[in-house]
C-alpha positions as a Markdown table, in Angstrom:
| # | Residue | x | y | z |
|---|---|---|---|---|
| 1 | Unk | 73.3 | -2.3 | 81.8 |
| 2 | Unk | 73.7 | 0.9 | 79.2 |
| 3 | Unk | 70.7 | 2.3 | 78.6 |
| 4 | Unk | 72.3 | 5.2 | 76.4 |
| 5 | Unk | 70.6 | 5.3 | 72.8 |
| 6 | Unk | 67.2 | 4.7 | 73.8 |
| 7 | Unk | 65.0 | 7.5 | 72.4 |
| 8 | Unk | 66.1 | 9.1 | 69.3 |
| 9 | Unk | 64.4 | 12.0 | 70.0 |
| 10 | Unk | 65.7 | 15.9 | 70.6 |
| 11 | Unk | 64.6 | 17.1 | 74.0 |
| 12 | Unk | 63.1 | 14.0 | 75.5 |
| 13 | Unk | 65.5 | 11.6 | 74.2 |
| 14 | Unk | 68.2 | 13.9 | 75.8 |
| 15 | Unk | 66.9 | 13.8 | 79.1 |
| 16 | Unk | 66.2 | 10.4 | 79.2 |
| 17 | Unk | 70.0 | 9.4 | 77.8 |
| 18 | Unk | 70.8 | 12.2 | 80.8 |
| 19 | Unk | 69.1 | 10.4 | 83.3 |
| 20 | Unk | 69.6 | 6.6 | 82.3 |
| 21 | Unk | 73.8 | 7.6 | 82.5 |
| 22 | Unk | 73.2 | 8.7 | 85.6 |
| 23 | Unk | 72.1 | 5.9 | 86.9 |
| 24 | Unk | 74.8 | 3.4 | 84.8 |
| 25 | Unk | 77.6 | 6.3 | 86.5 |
| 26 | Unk | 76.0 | 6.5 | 90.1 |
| 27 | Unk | 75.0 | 2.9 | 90.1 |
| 28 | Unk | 78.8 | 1.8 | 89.6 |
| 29 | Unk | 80.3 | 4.2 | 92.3 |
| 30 | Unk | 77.6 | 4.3 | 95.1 |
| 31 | Unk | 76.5 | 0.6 | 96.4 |
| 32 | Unk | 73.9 | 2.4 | 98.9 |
| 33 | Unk | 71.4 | 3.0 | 96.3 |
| 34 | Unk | 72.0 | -0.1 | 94.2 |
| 35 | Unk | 68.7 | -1.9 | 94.4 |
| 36 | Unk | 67.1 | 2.0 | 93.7 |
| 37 | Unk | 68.7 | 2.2 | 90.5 |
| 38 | Unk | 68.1 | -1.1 | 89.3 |
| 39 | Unk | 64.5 | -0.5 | 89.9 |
| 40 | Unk | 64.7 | 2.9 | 88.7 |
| 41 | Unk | 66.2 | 1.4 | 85.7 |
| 42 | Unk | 63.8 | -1.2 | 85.4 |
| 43 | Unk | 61.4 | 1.2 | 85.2 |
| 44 | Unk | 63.1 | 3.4 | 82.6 |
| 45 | Unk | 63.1 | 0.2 | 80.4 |
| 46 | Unk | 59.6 | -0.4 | 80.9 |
| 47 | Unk | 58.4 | 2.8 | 79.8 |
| 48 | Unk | 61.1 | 3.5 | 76.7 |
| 49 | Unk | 58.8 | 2.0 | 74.2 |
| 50 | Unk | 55.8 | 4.3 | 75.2 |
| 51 | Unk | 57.9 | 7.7 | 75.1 |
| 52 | Unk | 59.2 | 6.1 | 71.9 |
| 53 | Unk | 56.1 | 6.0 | 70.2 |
| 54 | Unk | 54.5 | 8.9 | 72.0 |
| 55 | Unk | 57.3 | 11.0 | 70.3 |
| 56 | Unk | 57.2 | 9.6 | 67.1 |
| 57 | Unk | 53.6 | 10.1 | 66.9 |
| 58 | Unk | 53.7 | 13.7 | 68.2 |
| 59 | Unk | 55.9 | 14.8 | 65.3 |
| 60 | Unk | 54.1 | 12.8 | 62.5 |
| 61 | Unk | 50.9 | 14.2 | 64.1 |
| 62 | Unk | 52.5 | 17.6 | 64.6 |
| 63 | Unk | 51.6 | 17.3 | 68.2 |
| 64 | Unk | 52.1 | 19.6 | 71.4 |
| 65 | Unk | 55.6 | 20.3 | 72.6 |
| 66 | Unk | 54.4 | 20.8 | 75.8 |
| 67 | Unk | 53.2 | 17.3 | 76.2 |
| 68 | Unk | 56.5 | 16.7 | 76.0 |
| 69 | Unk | 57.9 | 18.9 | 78.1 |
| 70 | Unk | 56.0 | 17.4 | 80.5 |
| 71 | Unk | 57.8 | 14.5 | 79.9 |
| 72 | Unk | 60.9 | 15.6 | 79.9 |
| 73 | Unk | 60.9 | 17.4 | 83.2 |
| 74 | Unk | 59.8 | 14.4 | 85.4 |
| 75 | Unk | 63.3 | 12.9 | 83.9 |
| 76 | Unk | 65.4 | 16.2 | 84.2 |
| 77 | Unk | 64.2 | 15.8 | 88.2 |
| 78 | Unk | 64.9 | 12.0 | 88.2 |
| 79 | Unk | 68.6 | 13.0 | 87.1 |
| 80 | Unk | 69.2 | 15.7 | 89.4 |
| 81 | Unk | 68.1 | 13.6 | 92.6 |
| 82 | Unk | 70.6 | 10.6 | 91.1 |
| 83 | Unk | 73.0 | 13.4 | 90.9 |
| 84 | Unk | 72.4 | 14.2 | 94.4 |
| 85 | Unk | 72.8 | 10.3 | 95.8 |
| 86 | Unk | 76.1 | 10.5 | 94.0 |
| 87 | Unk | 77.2 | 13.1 | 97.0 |
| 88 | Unk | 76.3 | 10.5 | 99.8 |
| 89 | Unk | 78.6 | 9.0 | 101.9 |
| 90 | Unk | 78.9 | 5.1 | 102.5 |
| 91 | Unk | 79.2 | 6.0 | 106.0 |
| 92 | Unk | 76.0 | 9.0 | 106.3 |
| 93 | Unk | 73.2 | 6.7 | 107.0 |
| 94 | Unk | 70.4 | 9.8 | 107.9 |
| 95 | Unk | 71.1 | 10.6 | 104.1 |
| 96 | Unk | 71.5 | 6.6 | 102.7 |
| 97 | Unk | 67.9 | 6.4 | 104.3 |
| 98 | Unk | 66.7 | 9.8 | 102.9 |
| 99 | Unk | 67.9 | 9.5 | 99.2 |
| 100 | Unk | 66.5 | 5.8 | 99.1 |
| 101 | Unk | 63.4 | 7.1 | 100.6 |
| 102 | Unk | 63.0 | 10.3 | 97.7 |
| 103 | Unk | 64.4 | 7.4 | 95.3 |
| 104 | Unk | 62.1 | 4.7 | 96.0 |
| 105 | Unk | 58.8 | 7.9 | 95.9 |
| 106 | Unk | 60.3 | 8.8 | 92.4 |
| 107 | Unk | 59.8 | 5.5 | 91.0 |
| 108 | Unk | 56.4 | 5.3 | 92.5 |
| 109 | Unk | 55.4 | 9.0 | 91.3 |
| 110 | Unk | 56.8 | 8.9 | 87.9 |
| 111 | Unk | 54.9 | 5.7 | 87.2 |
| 112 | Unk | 51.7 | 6.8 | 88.9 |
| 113 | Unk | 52.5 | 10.2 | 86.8 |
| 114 | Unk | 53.0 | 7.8 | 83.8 |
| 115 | Unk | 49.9 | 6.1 | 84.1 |
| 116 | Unk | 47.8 | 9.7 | 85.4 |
| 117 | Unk | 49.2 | 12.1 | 82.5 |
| 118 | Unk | 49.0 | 8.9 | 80.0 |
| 119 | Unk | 45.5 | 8.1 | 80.1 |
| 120 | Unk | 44.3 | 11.8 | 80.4 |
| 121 | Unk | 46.9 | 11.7 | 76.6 |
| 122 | Unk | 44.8 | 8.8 | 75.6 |
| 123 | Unk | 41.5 | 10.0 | 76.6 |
| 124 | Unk | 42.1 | 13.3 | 74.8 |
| 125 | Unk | 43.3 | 11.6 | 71.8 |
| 126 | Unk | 40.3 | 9.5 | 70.8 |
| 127 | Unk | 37.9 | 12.4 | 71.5 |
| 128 | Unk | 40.1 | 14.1 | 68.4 |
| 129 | Unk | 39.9 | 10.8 | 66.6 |
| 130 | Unk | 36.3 | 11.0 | 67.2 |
| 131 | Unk | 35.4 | 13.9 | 66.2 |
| 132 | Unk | 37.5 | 13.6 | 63.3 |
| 133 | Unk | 35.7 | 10.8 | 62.2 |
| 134 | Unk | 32.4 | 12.5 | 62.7 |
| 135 | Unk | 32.9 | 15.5 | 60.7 |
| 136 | Unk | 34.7 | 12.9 | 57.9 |
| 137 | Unk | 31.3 | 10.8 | 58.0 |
| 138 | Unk | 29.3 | 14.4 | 57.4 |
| 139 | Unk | 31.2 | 14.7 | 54.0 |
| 140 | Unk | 30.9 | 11.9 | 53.1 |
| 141 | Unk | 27.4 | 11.6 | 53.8 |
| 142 | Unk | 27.1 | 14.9 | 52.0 |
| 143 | Unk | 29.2 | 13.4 | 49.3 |
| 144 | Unk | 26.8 | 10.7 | 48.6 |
| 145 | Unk | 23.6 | 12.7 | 48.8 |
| 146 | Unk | 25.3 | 14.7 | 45.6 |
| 147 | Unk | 26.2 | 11.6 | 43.5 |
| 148 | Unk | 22.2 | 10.1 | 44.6 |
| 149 | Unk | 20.7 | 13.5 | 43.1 |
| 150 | Unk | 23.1 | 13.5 | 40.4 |
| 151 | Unk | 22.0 | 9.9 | 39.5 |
| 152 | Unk | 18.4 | 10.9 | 39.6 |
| 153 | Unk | 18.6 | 13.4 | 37.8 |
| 154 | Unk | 20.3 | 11.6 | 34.6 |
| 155 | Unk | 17.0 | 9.4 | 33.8 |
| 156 | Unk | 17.1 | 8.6 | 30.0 |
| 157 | Unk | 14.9 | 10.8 | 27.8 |
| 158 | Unk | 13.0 | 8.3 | 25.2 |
């Protein structure tokens, strides 16, 4: 399955291109780890649409690089220990059973790091919206005090 042109974005749409290759390129070489990179993969697919949108929403919002950073080293690490299962030899099973092992705790740790670092994102993100809306409410509370004492004032003089 290509996963190339998923995220058109600069530095986390790079690593993630980086790391779904990887898998496509490792995944057609090395049978050992086939059923880790198809649910490796899976979960790549799964989560695309939210690093979409988070992206897209950082830069309209002129939000934190370093949110994104974030992001993009979990996949930089993902690629490298691909990379590495690339190395193993059909025939090494001590290292089969070690790089399914740190393949099958990836998936598990960048979705629970998904899910962690997401909701913390989310959490953060309404407080601003809050607040925002607060102090927006203030104006225009302050707003429609003016116009009341402005009306008052204008009584017609007979």
């Amino acid at each position: 399955m290509a996963v190339g042109n998923l995220i058109g974005g600069a530095a986390l749409g790079q690593a993630f291109i980086m790391l779904s290759q990887s898998i496509t390129q490792v995944g057609k070489t090395s049978v050992c780890f086939d059923s880790n990179f198809q649910r490796l993969n899976s979960t790549l697919l799964s989560i695309k649409p939210v690093l979409e949108d988070i992206e897209i929403l950082n830069k309209a919002l002129e939000g934190r690089e370093s949110e994104i950073e974030i992001f993009k080293m979990r996949l930089e690490e993902g690629e490298k220990l691909v990379r590495k299962c690339a190395k193993v030899k059909r025939y090494d099973v001590c290292k089969k059973w070690y790089y399914s092992k740190k393949l099958a705790d990836l998936e598990k740790s960048t979705m629970k790091f998904f899910e962690v670092h997401g909701l913390m994102q989310t959490c953060r993100d309404q407080k601003q919206i809050l607040v925002a809306l607060k102090q927006e409410g203030e104006k225009l509370d302050e707003i429609y005090s003016i116009l009341k004492n402005m009306k008052l004032d204008k009584t017609p003089l007979i």
